[in-house]
C-alpha positions in Angstrom: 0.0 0.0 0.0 2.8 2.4 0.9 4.5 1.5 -2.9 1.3 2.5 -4.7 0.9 5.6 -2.6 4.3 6.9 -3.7 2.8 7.3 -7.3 0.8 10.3 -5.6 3.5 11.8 -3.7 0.8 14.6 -2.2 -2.3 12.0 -1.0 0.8 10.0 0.2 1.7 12.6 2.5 -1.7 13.6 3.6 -3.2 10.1 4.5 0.3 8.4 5.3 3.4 11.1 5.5 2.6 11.9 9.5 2.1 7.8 10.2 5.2 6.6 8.0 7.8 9.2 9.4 6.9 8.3 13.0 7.5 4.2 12.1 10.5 5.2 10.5 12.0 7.3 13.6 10.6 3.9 15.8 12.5 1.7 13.9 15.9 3.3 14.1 15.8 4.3 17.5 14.5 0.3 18.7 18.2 -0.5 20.1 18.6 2.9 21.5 19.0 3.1 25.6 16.0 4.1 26.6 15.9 5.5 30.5 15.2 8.9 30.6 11.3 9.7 31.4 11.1 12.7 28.2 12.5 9.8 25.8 10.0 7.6 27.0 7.1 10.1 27.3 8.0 10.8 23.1 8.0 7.3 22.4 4.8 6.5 23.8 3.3 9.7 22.1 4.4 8.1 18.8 2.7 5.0 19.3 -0.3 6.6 20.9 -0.2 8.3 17.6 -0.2 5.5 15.5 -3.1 4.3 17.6 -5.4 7.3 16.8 -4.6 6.5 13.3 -5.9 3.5 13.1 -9.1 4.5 14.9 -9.5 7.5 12.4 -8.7 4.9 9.6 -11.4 2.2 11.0 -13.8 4.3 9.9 -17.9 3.1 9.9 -16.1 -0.3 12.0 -14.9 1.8 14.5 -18.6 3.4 15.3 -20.5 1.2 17.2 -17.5 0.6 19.8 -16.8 4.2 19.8 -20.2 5.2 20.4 -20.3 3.0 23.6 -17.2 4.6 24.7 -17.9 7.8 23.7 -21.3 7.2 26.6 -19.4 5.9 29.1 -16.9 9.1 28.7 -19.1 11.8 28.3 -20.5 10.7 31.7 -17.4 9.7 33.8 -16.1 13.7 32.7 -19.2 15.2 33.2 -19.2 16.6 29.4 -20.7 16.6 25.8 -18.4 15.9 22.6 -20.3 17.7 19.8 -19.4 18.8 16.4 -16.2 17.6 14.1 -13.9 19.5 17.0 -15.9 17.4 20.0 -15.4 14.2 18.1 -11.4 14.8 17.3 -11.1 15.7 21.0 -13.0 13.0 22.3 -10.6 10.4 20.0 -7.6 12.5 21.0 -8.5 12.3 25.1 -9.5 8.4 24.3 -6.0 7.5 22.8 -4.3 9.3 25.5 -6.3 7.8 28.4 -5.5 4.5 26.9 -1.3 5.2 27.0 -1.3 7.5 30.2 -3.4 4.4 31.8 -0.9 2.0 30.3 1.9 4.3 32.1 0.6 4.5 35.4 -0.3 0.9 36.0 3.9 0.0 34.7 4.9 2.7 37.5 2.3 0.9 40.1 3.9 -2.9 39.0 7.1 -1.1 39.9 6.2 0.3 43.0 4.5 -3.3 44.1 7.6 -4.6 45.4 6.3 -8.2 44.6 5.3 -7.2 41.1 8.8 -5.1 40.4 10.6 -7.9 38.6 7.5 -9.4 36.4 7.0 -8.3 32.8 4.4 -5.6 32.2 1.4 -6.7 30.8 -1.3 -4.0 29.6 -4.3 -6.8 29.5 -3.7 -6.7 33.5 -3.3 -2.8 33.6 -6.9 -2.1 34.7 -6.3 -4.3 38.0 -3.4 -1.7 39.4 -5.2 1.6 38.5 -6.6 3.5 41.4 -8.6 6.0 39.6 -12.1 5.1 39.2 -12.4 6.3 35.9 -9.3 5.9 34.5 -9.6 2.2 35.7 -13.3 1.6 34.1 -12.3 3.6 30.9 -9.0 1.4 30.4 -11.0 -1.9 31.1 -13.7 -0.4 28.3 -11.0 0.8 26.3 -9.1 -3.3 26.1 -11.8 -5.4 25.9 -11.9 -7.8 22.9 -14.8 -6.2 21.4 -13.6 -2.7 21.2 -9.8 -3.2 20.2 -10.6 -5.7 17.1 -12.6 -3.4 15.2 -10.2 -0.8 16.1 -6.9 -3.1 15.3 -5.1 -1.0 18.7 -4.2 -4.2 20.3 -1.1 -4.8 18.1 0.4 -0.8 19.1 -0.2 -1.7 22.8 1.7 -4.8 22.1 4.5 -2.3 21.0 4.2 0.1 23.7 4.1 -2.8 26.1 7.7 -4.2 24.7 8.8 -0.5 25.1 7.7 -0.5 28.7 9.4 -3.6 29.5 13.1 -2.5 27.8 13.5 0.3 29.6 16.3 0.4 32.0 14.4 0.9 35.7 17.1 1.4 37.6 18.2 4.7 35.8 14.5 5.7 35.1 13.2 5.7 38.2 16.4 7.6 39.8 15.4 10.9 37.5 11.6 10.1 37.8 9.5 11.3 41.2 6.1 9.3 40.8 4.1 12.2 42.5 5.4 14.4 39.9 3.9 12.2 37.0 2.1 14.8 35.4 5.1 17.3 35.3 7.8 14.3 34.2 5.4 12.5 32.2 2.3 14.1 30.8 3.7 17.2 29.9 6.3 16.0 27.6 3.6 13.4 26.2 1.2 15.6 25.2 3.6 17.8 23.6 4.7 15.1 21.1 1.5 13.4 20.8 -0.6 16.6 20.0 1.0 20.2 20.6 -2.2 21.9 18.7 -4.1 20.5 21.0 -1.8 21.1 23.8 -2.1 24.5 22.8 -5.8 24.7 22.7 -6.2 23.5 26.1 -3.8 25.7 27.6 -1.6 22.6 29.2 1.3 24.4 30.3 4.0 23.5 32.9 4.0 26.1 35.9 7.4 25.4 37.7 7.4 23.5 41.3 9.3 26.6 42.6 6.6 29.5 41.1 3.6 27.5 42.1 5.2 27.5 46.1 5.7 31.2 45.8 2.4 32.2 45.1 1.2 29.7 47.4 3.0 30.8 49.9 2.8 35.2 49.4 -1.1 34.5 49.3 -1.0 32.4 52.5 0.7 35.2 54.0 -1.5 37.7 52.6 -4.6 36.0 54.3 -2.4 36.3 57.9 -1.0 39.6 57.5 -4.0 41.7 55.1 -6.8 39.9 56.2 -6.1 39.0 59.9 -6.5 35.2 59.0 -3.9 33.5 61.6 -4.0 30.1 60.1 -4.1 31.6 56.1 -5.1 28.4 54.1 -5.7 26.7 56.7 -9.0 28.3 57.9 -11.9 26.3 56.9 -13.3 29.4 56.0 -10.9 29.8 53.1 -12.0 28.1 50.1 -9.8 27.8 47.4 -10.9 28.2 43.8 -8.8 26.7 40.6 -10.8 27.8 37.6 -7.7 26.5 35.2 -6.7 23.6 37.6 -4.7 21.7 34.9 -2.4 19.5 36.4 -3.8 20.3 39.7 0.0 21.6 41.0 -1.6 24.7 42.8 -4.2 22.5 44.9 -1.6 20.0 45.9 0.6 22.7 46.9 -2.0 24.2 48.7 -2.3 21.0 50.3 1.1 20.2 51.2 1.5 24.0 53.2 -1.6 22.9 55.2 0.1 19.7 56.1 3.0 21.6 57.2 0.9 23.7 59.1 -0.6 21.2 61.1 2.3 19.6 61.9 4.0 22.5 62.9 0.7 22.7 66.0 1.6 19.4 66.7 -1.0 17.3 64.9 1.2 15.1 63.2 -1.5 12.4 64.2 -4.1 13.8 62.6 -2.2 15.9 59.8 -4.0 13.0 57.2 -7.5 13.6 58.3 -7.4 17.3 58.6 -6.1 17.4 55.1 -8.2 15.1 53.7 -11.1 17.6 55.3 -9.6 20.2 53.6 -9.4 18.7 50.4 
């Protein structure tokens, strides 16, 4: 197929140029060392782009599972895909719930320290995942029924093998698992889709900005408002209209902790910020 598509040099890049080039850049980096978590994150992003192209390629086939998918999403996020930009979102947010779940299951096997040394499997991802509906949308997302029709189960067999080459020991040395979004996501969604990276907005704030701000409007509250405990006070409700990563509602989080410790409720530190989450 790729032979009689070089006879029209311009439909060959429009339907297959993107697709080809990133199989191309897979296969001559297959032997390369791969530890660091920005060399995984693009790697993944290739495949996961190779997986939306099959799904845009499965065309009427690719409906009927979709449709069901498409239900059970709309209602786990609490949203509407509508229109030609609603459906290319909704297949963009499906692929990449599909890898990110993939990703975060491998990190769980390798915090399980009897798991640690098995091979990654993604048809037992779904049992690791804590996230209710990342969990129920990866399950959807690998059953039988939807992958055939959608041919997705032969990339995730690639992305699995990817997974289970990489060199842990070095990996997990330059990778913090609470900071999976910043080390992972970020770089991901810039190679998998940076239009739509830039539609939504998803940009990086660094660790050390968000724990300023956190921290001048925490003493704001104390020393303006006459607030003694700042974001502590159950009175203070804190409102993240672009929460994103969620980076400013952990931090706040974390300075509440230290807060309560600091009164010498190291007991209770967990419950009071589980309250105030």
């Amino acid at each position: 197929s790729f032979w009689e598509l070089t006879a029209h040099p311009a439909k060959a890049q429009t339907q297959q140029g993107p697709a080809f080039e990133d199989f191309l850049a897979r296969v001559l980096l297959h032997n390369a060392p791969l530890a660091d978590p920005k060399d995984l994150a693009a790697l993944l992003a290739s495949y996961a782009r190779e997986a939306r192209h099959r799904v845009q390629a499965a065309g009427d086939a690719a409906t009927a599972p979709l449709n069901t998918l498409k239900t059970s999403l709309e209602k786990a996020l609490g949203l509407t895909f509508d229109g030609d930009k609603g459906e290319q979102f909704f297949r963009s947010t499906l692929v990449q719930t599909l890898f990110y779940g993939m990703f975060a299951a491998w990190v769980l096997q390798h915090e399980n320290a009897q798991a640690q040394n098995e091979k990654f499997d993604w048809k037992t991802a779904a049992h690791s995942l804590h996230v209710p509906m990342v969990s129920a949308l990866f399950e959807q997302l690998t059953l039988p029924s939807k992958l055939k029709p959608l041919k997705l189960a032969e990339v995730l067999d690639w992305a699995t093998d990817a997974l289970n080459r990489v060199d842990k020991a070095t990996f997990f040395k330059k990778f913090e698992a609470d900071r999976a979004v910043q080390y992972f996501y970020e770089p991901f969604l810039e190679s998998f889709d940076p239009e739509l990276r830039r539609e939504l907005g998803v940009w990086y704030t660094p660790e050390e900005i968000v724990r300023y701000q956190v921290e001048r409007v925490d003493h704001l509250l104390q020393t303006e408002l006459g607030i003694p405990d700042g974001l502590a006070d159950p009175n203070v409700v804190v409102l993240d209209p672009c929460c994103g990563t969620g980076a400013y509602l952990v931090e706040v989080l974390r300075l509440i902790g230290e807060k309560f410790k600091a009164q010498g409720a190291d007991a209770m530190t967990a419950h009071h910020i589980k309250q105030a989450a």
